[in-house]
Z-matrix of the N, CA and C atoms (Angstrom, degrees):
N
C 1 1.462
C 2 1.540 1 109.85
N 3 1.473 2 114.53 1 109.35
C 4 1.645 3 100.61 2 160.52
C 5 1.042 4 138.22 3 -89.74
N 6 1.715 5 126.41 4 130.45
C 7 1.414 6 99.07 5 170.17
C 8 1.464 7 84.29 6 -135.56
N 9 1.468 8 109.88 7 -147.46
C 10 1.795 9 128.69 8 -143.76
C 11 1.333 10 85.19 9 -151.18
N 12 1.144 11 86.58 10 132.12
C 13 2.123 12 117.62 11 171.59
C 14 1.325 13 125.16 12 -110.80
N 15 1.393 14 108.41 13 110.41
C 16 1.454 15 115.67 14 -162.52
C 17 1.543 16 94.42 15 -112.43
N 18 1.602 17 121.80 16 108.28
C 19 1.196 18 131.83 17 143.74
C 20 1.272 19 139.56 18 -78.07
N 21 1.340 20 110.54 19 147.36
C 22 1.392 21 118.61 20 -170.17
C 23 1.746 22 105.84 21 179.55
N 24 1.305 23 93.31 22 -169.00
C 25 1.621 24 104.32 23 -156.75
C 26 1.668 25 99.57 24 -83.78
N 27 1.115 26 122.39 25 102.12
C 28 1.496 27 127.59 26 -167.24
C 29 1.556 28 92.51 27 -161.29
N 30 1.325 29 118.68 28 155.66
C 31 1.634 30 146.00 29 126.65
C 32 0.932 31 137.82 30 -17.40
N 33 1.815 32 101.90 31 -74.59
C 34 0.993 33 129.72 32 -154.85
C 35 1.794 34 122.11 33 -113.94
N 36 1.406 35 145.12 34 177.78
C 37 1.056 36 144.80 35 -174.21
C 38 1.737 37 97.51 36 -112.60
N 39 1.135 38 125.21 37 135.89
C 40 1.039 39 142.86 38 134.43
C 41 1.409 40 178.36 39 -163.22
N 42 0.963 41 146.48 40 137.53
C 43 1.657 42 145.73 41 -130.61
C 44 1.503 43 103.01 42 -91.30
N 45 1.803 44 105.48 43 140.95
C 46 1.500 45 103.73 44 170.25
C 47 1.355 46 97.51 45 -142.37
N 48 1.320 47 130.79 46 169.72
C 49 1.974 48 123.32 47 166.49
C 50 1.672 49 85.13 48 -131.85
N 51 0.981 50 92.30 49 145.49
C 52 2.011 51 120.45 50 172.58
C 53 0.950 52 126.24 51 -72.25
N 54 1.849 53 120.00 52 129.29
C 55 1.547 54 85.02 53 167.07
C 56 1.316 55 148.54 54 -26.93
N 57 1.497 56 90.40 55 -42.94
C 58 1.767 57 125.23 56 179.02
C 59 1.423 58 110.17 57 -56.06
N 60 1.637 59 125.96 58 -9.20
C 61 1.147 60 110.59 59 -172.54
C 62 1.309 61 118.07 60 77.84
N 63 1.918 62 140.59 61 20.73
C 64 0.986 63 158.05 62 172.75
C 65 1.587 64 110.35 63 -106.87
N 66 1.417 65 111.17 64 112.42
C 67 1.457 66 107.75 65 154.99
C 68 1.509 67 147.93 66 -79.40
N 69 1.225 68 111.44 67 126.30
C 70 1.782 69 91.77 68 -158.70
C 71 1.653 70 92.86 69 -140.27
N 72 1.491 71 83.20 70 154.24
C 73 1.913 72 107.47 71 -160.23
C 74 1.286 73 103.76 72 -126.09
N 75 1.519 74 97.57 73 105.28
C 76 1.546 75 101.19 74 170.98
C 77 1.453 76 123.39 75 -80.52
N 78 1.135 77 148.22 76 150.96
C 79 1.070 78 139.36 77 -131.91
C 80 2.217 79 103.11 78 179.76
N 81 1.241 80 86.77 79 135.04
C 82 1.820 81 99.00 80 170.36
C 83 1.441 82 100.79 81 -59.45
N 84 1.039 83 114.68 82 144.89
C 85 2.074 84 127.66 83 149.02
C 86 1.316 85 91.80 84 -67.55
N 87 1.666 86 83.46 85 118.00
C 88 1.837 87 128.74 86 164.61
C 89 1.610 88 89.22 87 88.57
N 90 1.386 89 152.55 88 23.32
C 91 1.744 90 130.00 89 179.99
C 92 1.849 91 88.50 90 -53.97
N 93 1.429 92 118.35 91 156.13
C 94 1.259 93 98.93 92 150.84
C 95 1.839 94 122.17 93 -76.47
N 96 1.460 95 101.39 94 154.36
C 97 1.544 96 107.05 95 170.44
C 98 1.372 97 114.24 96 -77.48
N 99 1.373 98 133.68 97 29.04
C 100 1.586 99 140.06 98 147.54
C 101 1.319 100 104.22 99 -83.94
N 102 1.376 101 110.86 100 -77.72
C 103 1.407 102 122.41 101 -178.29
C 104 1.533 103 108.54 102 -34.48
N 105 1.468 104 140.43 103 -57.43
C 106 1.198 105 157.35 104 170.62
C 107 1.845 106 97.24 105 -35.87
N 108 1.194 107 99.81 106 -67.23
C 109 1.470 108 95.51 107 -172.41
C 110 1.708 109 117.17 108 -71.19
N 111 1.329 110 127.42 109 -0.03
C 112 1.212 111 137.47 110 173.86
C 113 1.315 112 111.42 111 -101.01
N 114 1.495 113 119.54 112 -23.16
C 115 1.095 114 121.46 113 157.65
C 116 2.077 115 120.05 114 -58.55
N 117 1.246 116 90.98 115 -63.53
C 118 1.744 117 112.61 116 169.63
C 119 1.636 118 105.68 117 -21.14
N 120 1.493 119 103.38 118 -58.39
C 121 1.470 120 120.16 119 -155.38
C 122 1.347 121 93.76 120 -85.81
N 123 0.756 122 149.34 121 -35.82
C 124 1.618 123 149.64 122 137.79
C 125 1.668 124 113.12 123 -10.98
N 126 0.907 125 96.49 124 -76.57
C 127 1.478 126 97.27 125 175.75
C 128 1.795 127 121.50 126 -96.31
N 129 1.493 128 91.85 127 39.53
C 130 1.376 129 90.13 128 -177.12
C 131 1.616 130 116.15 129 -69.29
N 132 1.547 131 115.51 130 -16.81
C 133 1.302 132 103.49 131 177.93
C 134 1.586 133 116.14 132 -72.23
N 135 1.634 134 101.10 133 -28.52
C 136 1.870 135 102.30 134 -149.08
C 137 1.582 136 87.15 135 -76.70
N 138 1.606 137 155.25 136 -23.27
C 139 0.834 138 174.15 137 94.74
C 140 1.634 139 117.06 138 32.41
N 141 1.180 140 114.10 139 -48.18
C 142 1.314 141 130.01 140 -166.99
C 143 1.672 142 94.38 141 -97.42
N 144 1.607 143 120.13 142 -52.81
C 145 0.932 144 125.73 143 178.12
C 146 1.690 145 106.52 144 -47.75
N 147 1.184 146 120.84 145 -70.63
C 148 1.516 147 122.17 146 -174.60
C 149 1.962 148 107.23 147 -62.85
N 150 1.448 149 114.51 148 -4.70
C 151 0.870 150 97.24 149 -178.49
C 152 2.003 151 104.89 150 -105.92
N 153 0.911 152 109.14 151 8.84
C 154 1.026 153 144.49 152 149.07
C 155 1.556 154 130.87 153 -59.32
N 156 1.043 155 116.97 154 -80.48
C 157 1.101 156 140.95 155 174.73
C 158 2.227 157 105.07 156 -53.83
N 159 1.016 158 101.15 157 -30.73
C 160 1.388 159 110.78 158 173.81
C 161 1.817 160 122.50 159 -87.73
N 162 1.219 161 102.09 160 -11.68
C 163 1.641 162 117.80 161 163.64
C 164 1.025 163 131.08 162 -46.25
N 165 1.260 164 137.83 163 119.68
C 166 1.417 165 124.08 164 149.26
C 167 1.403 166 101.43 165 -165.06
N 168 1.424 167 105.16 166 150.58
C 169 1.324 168 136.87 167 -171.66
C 170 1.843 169 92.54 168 -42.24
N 171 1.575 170 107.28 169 168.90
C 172 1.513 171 112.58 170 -140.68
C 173 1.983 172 77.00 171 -110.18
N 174 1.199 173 122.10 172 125.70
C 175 1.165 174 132.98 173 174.08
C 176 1.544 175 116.85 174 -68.00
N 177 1.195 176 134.44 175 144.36
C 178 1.154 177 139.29 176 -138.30
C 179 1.830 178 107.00 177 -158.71
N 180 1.389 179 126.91 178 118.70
C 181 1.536 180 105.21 179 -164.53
C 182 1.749 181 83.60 180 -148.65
N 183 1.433 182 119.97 181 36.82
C 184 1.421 183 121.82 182 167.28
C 185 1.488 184 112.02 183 -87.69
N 186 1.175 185 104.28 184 -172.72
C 187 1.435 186 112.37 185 -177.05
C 188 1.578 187 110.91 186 -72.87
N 189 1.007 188 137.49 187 135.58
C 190 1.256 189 129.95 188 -161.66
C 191 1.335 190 143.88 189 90.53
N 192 1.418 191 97.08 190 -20.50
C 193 1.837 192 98.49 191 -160.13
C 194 1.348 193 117.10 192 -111.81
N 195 0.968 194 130.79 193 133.99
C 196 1.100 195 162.33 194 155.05
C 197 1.921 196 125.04 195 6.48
N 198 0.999 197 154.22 196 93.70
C 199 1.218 198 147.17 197 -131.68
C 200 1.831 199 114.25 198 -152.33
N 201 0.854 200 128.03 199 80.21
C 202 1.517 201 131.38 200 -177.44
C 203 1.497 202 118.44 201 -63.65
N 204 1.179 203 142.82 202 93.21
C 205 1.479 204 143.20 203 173.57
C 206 1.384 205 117.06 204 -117.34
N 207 1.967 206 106.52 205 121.58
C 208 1.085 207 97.06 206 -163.81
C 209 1.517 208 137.06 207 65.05
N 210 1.278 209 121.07 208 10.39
C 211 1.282 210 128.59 209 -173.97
C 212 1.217 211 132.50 210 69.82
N 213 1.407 212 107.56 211 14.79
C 214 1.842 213 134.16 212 147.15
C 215 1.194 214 119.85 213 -101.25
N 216 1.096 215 102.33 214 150.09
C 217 1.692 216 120.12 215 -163.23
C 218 1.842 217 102.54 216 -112.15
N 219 1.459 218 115.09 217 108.18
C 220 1.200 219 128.46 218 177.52
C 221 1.656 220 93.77 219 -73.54
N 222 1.308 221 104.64 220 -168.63
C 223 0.852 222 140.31 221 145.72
C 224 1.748 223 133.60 222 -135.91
N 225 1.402 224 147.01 223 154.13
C 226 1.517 225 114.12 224 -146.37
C 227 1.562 226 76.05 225 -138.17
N 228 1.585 227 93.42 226 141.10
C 229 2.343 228 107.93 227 -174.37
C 230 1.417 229 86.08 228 -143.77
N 231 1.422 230 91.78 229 176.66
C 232 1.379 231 105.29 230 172.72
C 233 1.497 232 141.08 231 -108.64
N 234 0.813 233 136.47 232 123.37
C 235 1.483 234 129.70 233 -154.10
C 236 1.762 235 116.94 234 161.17
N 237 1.431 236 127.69 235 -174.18
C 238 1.031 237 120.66 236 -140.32
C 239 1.550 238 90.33 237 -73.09
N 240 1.219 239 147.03 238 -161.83
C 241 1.523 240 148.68 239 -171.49
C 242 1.399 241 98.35 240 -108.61
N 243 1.302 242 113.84 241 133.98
C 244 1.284 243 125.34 242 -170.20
C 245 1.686 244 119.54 243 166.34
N 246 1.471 245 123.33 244 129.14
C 247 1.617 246 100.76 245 176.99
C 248 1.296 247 89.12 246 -131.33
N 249 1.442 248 93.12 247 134.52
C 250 1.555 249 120.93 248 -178.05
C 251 1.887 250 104.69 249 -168.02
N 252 1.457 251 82.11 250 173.26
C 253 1.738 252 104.34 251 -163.51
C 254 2.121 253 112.86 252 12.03
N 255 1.649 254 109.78 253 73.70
C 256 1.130 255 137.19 254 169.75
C 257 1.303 256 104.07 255 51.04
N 258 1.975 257 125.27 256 30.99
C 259 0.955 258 116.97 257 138.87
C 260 1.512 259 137.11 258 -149.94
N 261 1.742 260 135.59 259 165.37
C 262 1.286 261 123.82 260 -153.26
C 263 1.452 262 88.67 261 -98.95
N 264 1.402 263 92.24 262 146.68
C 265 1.841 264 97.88 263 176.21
C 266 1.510 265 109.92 264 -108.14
N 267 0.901 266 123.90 265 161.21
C 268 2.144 267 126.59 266 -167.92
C 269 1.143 268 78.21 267 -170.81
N 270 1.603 269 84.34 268 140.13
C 271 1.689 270 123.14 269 159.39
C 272 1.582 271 105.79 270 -68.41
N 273 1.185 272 115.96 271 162.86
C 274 1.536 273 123.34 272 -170.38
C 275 1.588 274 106.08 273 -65.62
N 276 1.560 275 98.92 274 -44.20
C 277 1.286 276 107.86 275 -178.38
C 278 1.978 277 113.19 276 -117.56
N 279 1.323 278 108.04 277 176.21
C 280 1.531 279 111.25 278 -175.24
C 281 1.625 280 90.23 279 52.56
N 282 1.291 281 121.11 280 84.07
C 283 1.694 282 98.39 281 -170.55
C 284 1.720 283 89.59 282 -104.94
N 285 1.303 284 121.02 283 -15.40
C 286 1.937 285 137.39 284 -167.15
C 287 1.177 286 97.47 285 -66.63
N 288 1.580 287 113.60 286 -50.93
C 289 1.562 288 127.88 287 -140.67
C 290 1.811 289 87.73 288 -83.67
N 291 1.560 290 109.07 289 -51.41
C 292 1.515 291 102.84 290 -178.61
C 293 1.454 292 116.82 291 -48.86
N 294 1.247 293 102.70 292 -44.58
C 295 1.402 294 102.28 293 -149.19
C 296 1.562 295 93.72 294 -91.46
N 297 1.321 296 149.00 295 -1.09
C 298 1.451 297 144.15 296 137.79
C 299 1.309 298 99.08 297 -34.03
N 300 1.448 299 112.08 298 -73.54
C 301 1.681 300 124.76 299 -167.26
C 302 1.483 301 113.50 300 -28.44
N 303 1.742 302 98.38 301 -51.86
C 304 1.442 303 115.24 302 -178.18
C 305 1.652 304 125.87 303 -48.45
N 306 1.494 305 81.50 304 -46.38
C 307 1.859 306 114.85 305 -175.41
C 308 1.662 307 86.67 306 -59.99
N 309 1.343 308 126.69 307 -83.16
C 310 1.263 309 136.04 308 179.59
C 311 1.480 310 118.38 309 -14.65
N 312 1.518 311 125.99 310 -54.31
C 313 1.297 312 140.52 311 173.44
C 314 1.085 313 111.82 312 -74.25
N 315 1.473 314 118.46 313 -54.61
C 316 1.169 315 112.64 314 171.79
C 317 2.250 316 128.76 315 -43.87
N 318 1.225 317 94.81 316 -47.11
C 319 1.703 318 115.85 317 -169.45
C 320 1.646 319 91.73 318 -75.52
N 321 1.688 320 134.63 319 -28.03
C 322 1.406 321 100.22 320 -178.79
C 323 1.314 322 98.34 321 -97.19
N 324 1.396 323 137.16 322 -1.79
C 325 1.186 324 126.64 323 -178.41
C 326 1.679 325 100.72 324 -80.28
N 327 1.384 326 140.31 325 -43.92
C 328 1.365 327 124.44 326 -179.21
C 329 1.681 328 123.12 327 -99.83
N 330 1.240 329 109.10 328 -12.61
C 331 1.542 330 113.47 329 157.01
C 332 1.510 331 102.35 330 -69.47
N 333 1.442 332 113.91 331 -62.95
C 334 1.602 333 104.55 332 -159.56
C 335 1.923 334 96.34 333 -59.32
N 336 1.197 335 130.96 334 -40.25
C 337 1.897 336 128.41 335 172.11
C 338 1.745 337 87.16 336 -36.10
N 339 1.379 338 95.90 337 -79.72
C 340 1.325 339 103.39 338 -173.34
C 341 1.619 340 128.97 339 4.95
N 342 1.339 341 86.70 340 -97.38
C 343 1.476 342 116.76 341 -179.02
C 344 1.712 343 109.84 342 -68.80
N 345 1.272 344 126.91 343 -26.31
C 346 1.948 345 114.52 344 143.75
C 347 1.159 346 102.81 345 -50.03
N 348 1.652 347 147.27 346 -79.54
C 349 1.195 348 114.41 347 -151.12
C 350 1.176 349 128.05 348 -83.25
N 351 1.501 350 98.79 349 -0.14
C 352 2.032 351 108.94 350 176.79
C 353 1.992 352 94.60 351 -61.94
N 354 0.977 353 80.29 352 -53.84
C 355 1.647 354 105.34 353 -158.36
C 356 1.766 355 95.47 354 -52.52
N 357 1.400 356 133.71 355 -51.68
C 358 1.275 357 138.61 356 -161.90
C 359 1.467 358 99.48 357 -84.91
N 360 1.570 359 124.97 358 -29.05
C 361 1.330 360 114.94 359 173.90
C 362 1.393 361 116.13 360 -75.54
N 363 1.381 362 111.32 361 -18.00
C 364 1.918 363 110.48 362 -170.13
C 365 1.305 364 108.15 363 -133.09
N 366 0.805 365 119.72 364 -5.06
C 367 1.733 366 123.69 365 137.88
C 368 1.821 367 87.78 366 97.88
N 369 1.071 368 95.81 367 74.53
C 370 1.932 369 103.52 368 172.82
C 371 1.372 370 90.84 369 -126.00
N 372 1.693 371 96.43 370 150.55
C 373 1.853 372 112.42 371 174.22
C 374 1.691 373 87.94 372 -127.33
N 375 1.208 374 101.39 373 124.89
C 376 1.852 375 126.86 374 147.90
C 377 1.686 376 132.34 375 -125.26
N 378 1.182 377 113.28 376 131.46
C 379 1.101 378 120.75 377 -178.72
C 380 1.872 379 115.36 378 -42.04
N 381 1.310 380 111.32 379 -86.79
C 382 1.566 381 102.15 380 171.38
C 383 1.410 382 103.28 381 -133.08
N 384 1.767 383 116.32 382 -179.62
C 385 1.562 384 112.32 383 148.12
C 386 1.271 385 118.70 384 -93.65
N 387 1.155 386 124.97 385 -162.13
C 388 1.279 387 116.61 386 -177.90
C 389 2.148 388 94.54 387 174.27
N 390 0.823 389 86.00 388 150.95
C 391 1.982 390 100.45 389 -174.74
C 392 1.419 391 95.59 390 -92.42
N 393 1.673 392 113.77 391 167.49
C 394 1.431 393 114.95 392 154.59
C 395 1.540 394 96.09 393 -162.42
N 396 1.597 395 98.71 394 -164.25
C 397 1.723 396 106.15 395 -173.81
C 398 1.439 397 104.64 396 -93.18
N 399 1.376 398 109.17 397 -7.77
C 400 1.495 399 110.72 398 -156.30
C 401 1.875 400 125.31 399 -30.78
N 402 1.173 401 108.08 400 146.80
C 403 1.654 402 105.63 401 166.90
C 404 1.104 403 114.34 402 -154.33
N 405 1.344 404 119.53 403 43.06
C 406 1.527 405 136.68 404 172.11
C 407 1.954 406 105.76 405 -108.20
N 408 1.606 407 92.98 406 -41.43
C 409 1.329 408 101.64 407 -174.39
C 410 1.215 409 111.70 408 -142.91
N 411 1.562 410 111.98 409 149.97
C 412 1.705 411 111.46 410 171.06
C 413 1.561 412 113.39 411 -78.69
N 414 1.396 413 123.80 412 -16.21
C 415 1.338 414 110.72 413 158.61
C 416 1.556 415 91.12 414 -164.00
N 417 1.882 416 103.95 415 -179.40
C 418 1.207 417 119.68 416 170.04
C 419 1.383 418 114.30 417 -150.46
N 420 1.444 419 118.40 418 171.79
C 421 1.662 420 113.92 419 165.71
C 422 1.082 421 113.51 420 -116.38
N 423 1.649 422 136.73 421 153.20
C 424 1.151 423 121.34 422 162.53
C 425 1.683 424 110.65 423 -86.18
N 426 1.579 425 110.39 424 -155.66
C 427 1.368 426 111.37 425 158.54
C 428 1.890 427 137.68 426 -66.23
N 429 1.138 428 72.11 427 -34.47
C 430 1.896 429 109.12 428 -170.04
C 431 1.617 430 93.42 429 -70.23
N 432 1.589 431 124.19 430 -51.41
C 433 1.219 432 92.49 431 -172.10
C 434 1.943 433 91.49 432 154.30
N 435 1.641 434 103.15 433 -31.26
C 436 1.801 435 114.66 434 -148.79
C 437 1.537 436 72.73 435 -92.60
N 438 1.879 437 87.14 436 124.17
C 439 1.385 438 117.41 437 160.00
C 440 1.583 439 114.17 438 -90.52
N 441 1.332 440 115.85 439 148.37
C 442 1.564 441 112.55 440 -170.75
C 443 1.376 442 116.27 441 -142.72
N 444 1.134 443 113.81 442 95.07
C 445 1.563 444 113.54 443 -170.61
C 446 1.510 445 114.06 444 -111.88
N 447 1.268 446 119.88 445 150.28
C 448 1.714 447 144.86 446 -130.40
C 449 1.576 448 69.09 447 -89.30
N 450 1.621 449 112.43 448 163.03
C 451 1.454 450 108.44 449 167.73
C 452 1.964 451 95.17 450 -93.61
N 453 1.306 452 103.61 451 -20.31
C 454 1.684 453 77.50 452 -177.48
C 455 1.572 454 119.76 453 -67.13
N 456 1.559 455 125.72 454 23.61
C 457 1.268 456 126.44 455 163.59
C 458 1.417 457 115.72 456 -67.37
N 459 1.252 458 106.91 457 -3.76
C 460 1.572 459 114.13 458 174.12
C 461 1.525 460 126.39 459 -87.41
N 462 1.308 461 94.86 460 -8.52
C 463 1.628 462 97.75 461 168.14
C 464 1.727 463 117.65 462 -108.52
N 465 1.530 464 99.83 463 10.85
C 466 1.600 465 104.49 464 153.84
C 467 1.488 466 121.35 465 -91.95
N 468 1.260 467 124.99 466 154.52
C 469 1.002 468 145.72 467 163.54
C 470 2.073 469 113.01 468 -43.83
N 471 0.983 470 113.18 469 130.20
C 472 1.399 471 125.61 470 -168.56
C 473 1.842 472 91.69 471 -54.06
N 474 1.405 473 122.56 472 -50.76
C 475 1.665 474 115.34 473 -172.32
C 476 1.776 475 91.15 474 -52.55
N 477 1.295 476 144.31 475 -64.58
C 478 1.553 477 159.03 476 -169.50
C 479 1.775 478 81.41 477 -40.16
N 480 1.608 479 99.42 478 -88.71
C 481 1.657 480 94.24 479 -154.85
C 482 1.956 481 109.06 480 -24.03
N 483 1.542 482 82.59 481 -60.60
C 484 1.956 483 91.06 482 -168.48
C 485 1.024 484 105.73 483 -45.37
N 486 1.885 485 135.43 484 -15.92
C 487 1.292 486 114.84 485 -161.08
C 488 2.075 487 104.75 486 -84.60
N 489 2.022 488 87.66 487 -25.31
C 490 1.510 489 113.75 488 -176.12
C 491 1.817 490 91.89 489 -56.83
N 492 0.984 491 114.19 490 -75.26
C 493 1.647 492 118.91 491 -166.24
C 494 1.397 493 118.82 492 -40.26
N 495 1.651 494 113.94 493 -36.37
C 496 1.247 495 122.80 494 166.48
C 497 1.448 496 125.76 495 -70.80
N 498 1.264 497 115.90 496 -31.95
C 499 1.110 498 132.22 497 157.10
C 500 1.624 499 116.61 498 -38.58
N 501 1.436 500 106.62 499 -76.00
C 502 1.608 501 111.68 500 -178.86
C 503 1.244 502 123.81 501 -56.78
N 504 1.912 503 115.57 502 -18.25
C 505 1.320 504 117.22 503 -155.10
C 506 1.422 505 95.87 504 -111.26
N 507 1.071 506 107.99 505 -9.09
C 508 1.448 507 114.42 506 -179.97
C 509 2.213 508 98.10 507 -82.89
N 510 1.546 509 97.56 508 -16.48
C 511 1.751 510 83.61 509 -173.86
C 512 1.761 511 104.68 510 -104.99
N 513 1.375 512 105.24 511 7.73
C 514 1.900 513 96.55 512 156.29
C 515 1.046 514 102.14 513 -79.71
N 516 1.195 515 158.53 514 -1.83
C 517 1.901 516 148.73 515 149.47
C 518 1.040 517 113.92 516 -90.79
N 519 1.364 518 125.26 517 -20.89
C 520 1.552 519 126.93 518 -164.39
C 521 1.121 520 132.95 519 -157.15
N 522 1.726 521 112.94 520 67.96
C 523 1.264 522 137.73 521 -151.10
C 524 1.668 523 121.60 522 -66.85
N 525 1.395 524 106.11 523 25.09
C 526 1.297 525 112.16 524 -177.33
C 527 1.868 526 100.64 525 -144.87
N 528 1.618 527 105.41 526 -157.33
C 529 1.306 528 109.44 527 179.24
C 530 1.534 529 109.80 528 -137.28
N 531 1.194 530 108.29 529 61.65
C 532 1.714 531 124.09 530 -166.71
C 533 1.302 532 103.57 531 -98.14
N 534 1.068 533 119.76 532 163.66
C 535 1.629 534 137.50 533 173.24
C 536 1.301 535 100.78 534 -34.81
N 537 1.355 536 114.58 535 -48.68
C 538 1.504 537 116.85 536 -175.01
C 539 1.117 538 136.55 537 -73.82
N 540 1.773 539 105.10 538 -25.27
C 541 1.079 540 120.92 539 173.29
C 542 2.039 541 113.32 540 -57.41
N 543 1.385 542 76.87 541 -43.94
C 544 1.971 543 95.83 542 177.65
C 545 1.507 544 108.64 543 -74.70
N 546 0.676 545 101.42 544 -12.47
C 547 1.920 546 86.08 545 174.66
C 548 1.830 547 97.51 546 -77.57
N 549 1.522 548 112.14 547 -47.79
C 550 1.195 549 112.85 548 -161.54
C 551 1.285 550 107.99 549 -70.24
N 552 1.113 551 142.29 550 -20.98
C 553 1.411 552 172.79 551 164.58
C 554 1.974 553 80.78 552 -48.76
N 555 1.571 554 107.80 553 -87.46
C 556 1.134 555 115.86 554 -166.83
C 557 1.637 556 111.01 555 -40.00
N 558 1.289 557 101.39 556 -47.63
C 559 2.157 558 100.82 557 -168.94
C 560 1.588 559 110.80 558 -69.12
N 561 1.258 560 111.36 559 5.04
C 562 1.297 561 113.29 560 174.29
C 563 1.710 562 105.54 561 -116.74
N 564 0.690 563 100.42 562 -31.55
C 565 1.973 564 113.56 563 -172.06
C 566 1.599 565 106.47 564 -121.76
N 567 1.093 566 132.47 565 86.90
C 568 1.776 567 117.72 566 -171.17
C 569 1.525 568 95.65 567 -71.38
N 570 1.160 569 108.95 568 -41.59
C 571 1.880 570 112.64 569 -177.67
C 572 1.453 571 116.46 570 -89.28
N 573 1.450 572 114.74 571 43.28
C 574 1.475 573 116.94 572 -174.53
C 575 1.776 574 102.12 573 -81.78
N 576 1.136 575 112.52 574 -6.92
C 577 1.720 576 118.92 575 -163.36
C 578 0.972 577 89.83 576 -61.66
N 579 2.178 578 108.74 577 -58.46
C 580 1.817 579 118.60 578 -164.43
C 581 1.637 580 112.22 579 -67.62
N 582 1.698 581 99.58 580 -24.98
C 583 1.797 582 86.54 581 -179.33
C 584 1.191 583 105.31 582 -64.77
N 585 1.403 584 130.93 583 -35.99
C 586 1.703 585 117.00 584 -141.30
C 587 1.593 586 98.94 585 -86.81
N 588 1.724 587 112.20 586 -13.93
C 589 1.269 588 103.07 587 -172.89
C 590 1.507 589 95.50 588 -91.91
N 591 1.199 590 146.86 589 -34.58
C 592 1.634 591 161.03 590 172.04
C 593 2.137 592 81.46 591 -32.20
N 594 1.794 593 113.72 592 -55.33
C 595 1.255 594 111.78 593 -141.29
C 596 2.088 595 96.45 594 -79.49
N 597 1.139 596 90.90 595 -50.06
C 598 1.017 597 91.21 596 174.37
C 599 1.659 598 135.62 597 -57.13
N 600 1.244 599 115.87 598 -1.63
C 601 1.820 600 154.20 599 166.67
C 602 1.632 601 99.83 600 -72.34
N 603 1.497 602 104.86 601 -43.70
C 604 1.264 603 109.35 602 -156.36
C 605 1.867 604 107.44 603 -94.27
N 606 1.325 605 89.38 604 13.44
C 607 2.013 606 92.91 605 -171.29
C 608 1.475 607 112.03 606 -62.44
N 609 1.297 608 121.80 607 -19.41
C 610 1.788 609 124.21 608 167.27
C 611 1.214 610 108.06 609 -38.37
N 612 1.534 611 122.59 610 -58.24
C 613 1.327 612 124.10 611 -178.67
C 614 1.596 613 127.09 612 -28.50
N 615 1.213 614 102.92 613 -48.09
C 616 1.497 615 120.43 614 169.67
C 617 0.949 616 115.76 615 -51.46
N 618 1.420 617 137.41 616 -25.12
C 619 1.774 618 139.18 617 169.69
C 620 1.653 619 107.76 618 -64.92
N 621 1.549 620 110.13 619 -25.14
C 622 1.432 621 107.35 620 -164.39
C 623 1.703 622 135.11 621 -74.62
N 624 0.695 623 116.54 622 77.04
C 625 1.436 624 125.42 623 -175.32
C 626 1.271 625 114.57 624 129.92
């Protein structure tokens, strides 16, 4: 297993994995590098797991290739920006910058569907949606009500997004993550246990763009 040892003025030992998929070990000036590496091997599973969990297939926005949104499969051409009839359109050039834009339009048009009919079937009130760049989280709530979800929710699978929407709408009643919060979670989602672990599989995504 490789990772990188970052010393400095600390105590204590401890482990992080990268977006990048890099593990790195913080560490006291002078720990020995035995101890360090017995530490490593220690947590060699939780390691693999998060390095894991940070995976995903290598994104691709050329002519030709292949593009999953929402759990449809584009295909990506060239032409003015636009996705329609099963394919993404990009300018020849800036092809990243378009196709963010795309992502952007795309994610409030089926989260914000979304989360109206989550919301009208189970009787939740929120202020608005709203998109962002985020890559800490697939969504959040504020106080007020405005739900805010990452546009890379668009490269999950529609069961994932819904699990995201339920998630946020479940925290205009229940501004924490308590027992209670999870039941309500549950009466809307009985199998929210398997989404969140499906979502958390899916954390690579977050590297993308």
């Amino acid at each position: 297993m490789e990772y990188r040892i970052v010393r400095g003025k600390r105590k204590s030992l401890s482990l992080t994995v990268t977006r990048a998929g890099e593990a790195v070990v913080r560490a006291p000036v002078g720990y020995p590098a035995d101890k360090i590496e017995a530490f490593v091997a220690k947590h060699l599973n939780w390691i693999e797991k998060r390095l894991q969990e940070r995976s995903a297939p290598p994104l691709d926005c050329m002519q030709g290739s292949r593009v999953s949104l929402f759990g449809k499969e584009y295909v990506v051409d060239t032409g003015k920006p636009a996705v329609e009839g099963g394919r993404i359109y990009l300018p020849a050039e800036n092809r990243e910058e378009a196709f963010c834009r795309l992502l952007k339009k795309l994610t409030f048009q089926v989260m914000g569907n979304m989360t109206e009919q989550i919301a009208n079937a189970y009787g939740f009130l929120y202020e608005r949606v709203r998109v962002s760049s985020a890559r800490g989280r697939w969504g959040s709530c504020s106080r007020k009500g405005t739900l805010s979800y990452s546009f890379r929710n668009a490269f999950l699978s529609v069961e994932l997004a819904e699990y995201v929407c339920v998630h946020e709408l479940c925290h205009t009643q229940i501004f924490n993550h308590s027992a209670m919060f999870w039941k309500r979670v549950e009466s809307v989602l009985p199998d929210y246990k398997l989404r969140r672990k499906k979502l958390k599989e899916n954390g690579g995504y977050m590297n993308y763009l």
